[in-house]
N, C-alpha and C positions, 0 to 999 in steps of 0.2 A: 768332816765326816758326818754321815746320816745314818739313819735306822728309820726302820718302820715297825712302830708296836700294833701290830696286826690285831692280838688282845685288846685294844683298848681304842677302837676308831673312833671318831669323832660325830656324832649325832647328827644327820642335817635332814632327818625327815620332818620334822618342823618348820623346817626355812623355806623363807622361798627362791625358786632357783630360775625364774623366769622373768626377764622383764614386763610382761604383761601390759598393764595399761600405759606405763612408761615409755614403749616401744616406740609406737605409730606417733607418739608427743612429740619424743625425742628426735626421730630422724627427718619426719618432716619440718622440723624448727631447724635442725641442720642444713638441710637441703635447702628453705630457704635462702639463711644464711649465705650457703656457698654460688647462689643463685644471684643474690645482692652485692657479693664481693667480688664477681667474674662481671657484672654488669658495670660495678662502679670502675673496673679496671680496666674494660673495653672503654668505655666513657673519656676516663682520663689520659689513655692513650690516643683518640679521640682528638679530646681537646690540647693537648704540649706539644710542644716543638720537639718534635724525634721522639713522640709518644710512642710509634710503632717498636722501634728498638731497643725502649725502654722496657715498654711492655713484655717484650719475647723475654728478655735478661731476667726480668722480677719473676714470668711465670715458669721459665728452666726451672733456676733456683727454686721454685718453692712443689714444683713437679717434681723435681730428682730428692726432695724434700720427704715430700709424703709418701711419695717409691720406695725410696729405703727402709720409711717405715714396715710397708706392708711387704718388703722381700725380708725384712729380718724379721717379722712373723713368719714367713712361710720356713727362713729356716729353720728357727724353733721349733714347727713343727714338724719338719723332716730328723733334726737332729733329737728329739723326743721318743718317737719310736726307730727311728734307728739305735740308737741305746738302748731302748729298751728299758727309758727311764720311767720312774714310778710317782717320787714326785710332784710332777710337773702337771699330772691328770686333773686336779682341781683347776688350774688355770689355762691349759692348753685350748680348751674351747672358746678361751675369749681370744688368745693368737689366731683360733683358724678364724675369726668373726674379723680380725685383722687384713689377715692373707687374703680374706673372698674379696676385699676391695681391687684386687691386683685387675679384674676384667673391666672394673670403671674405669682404673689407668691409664687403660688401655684409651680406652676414648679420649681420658687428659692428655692423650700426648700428640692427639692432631693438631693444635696450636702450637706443638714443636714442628712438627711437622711442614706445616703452614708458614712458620717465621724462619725455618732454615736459612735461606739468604741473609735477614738480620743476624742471625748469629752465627751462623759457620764460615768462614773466610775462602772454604778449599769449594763452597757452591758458586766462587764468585768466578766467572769463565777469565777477566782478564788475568784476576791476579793470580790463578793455577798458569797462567801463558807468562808470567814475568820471574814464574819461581822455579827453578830445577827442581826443587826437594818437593813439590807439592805437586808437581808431575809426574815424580816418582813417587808416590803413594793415590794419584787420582785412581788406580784399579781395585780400590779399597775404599776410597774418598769422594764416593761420589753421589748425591741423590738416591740413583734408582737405587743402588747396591745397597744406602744408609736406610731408606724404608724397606726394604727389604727383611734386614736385618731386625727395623723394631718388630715389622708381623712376627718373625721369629720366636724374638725374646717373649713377645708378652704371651705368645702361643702357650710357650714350656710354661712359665710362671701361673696363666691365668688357669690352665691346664691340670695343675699339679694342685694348685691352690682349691680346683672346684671338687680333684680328687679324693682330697684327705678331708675336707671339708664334708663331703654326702657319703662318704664312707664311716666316718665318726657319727654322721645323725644318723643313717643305717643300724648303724651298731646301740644306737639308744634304742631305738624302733624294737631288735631282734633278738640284742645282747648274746649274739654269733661271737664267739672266740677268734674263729679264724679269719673275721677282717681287721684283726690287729695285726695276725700275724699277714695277713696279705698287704698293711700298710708298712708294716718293719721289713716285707721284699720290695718294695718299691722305693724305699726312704732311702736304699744304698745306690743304686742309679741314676735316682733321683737328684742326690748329691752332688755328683757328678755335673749334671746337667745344669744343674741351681751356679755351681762356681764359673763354669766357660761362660753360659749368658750371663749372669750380674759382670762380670769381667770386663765383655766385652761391648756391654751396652754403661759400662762407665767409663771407658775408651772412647763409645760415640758420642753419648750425652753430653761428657763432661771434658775430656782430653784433647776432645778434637777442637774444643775453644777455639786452642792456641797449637793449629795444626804444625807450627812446627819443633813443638815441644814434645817428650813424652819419656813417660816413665813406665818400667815393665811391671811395677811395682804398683802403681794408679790403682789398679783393680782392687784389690787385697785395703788398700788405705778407701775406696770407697765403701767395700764389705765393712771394714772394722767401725766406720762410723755409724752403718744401717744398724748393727748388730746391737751395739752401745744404746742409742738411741731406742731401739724396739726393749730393751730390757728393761732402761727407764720407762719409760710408755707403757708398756704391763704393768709393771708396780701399780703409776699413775691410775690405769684402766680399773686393777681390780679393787684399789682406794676407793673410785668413785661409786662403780658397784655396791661395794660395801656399805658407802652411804648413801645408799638407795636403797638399802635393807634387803640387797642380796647376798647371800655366800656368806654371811657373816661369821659364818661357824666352820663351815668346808674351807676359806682360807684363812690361814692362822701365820702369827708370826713365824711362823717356821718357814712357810712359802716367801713372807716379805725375804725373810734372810738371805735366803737365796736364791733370791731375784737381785737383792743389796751384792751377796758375793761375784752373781755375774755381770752386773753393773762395772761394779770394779776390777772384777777380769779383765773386761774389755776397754774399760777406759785405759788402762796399760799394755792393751796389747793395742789400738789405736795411736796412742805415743808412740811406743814402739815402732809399728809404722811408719808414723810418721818422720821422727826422726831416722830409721833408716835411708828414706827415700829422700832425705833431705842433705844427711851427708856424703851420701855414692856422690851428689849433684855437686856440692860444696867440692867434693876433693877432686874428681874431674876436672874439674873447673872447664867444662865446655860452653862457651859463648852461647849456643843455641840454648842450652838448657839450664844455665845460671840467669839468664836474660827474666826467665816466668817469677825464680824465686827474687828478683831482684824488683819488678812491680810492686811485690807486696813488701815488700823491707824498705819504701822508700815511702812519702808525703804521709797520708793518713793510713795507709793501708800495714805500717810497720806497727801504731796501737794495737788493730786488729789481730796480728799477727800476736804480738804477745798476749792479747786475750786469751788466743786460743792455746798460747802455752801455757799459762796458768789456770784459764777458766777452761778447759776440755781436758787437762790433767792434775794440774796440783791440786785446784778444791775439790775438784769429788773424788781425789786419793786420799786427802788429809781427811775427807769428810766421811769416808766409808770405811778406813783402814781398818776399824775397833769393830768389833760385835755388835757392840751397843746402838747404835743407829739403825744396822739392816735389820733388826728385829722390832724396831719405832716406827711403823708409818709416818707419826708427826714429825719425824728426825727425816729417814727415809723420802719423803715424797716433796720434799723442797728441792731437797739433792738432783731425784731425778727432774723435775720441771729444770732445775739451771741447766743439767745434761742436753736434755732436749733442745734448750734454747741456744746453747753451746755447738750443738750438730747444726743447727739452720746457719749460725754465722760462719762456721766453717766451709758447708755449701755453696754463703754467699761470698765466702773469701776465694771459692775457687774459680767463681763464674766472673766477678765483675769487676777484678782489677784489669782484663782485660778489653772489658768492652768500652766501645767512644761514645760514650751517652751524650749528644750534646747538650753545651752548657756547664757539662762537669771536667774539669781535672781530671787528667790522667792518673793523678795521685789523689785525686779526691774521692768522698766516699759519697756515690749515687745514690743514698737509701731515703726514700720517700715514700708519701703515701703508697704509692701503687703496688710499693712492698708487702704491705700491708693488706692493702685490696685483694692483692694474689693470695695472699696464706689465707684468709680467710675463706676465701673464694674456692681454690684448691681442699683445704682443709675442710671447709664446712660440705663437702661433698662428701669427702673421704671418712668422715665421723657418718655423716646420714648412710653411707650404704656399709660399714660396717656395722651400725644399728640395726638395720634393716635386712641384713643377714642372718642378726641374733635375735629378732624380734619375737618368731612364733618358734625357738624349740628351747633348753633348758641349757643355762648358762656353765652348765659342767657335763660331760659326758657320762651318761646316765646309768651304763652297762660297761664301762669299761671295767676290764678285770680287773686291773689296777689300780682301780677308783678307790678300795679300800686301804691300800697300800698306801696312797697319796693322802686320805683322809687321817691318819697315823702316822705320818710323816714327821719325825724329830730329828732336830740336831744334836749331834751329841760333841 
């Protein structure tokens, strides 16, 4: 349960709520960064034997990585005002400084685009001619129709994302009432539109691997992990913030708590998932579709597996169950770092038990440098332009009505 003591808001006209000189430091040392780690990974692809295939494999993984991130910010922020939540106002501007990275994305995903033959089996023309099942899904499975689809996706996302994002700095600018209420008409449509694309672009991305597997359920288990992962990430974000001498007073343990309580929401409704989709498979027992879970239950890839039983559900249940912790940053923000680190192995549990990296086992585990090169590479982008987002306007929403509400924000 919460309350807002509206009598007794919390002071932050003294703080400061800008990154300032911070700003242009920060994202340009990112961008760097992710400039050095996409060079060193073209490089090393480059130089190895089936660097090309390796390469595609490590940059999916770490593309459908940072994607989830920045779509489970854009739902926060659709699911925010759509409720009509109060809250959530003190930290929802560093989600939407999130979400705006969705139109770089965009751009990260021409190297998907580029490597399709390396990683989709259904782009290969013989082996759709040797398969029945892969002929009957080629009017869905095919290049032009699959770019097609990502112009689509990232349209609605990058779309929605630049929406709520220039309507919130609007609203600092005018402190208009009624583009909240114009953001809480479009948040319900919106909705709508956020669940069929993320759906069916973790169908393309991710499903189509292994075109002749598939679960109806895929989707929902790719949501639940973006979701998890973006609430750890927030925490993380407004930690860091904080010790940077921003918001230090506008976010308060009361905000960690429950960012701590929907951490833990979702890391059980993620299992949840997951184990659903695992036993429909298990008890079918259909050759096609036992065959993907049976990859990862056999050589190295069966540790992995139980990691991700334990390390993406038992510890950060056992670790957030109590009170006591989501109200601790110091308790709190380790939690979420394992979370976070927890969603990339997951990612790469689903991409690269089936790919033939040469050199490696089919049951062995492909993770090398270039793993490496890619997140950073990928990430140190995805940090720079959401800095760079946030750079020149004010790290909480300035005029929103419910800015008070959210500044008086207790648990009870």
């Amino acid at each position: 349960m919460s309350e807002a003591n509206v009598d007794r808001p919390v002071d932050i006209s003294g703080e400061p709520r800008r990154l300032g000189e911070l700003g242009p430091r920060a994202w340009r040392v990112a961008a760097l960064f992710g400039a050095v780690g996409l060079a060193m990974s073209a490089w090393l692809a480059y130089r190895s034997e089936g660097g090309a295939q390796r390469f595609y494999h490590a940059y999916l993984v770490n593309f459908c990585y940072f994607l989830s991130l920045a779509l489970g910010a854009l739902f926060f922020v659709m699911l925010q005002h759509l409720t009509r939540s109060g809250w959530s106002v003190v930290v929802r501007r560093l989600a939407e400084g999130i979400g705006g990275t969705l139109p770089l994305l965009a751009v990260l995903c021409v190297p998907v685009l580029v490597g399709m033959h390396e990683l989709y089996p259904w782009t290969h023309a013989e082996a759709v001619a040797q398969d029945p099942l892969l002929q009957g899904k080629k009017a869905y499975l095919n290049a032009s129709f699959f770019v097609g689809r990502m112009i689509v996706y990232f349209g609605v996302w990058a779309g929605l994302a630049q929406f709520f994002f220039r309507t919130s700095l609007r609203q600092d600018a005018t402190g208009e009432v009624g583009l909240t209420r114009r953001m809480q008409q479009v948040s319900a449509p919106a909705m709508v539109f956020f669940a069929i694309t993320v759906t069916f672009a973790a169908f393309d991305l991710l499903m189509s691997l292994d075109p002749r597997w598939y679960s109806t359920i895929f989707g929902v288990y790719y949501f639940s992990g973006s979701v998890v992962a973006f609430f750890a990430l927030l925490a993380v974000v407004a930690w860091v913030v904080q010790a940077a001498g921003r918001l230090r007073h506008a976010i308060t343990a009361e905000h960690y708590h429950d960012l701590g309580k929907l951490v833990f929401a979702f890391v059980v409704f993620w299992a949840y998932i997951a184990f659903s989709q695992y036993l429909l498979i298990w008890y079918a027992n259909v050759p096609e579709e036992t065959e993907w879970y049976l990859r990862r239950q056999t050589g190295d890839w069966k540790w992995i597996s139980l990691l991700l039983l334990f390390g993406h559900f038992v510890v950060p249940f056992v670790a957030l169950v109590s009170r006591y912790p989501k109200r601790r940053p110091n308790l709190l923000i380790p939690v979420a770092v394992w979370v976070l680190l927890m969603h990339w192995v997951d990612l790469y549990w689903l991409v690269m038990p089936g790919a033939e990296i040469p050199g490696v086992a089919s049951a062995g585990l492909p993770l090398g440098l270039m793993d490496a090169t890619c997140f950073g590479g990928v990430g140190g982008m995805f940090v720079a332009l959401a800095v760079y987002r946030l750079r020149n306007c004010s790290l909480l929403p300035e005029r929103d009505p419910r800015l008070v509400e959210s500044l008086a924000f207790e648990n009870v």
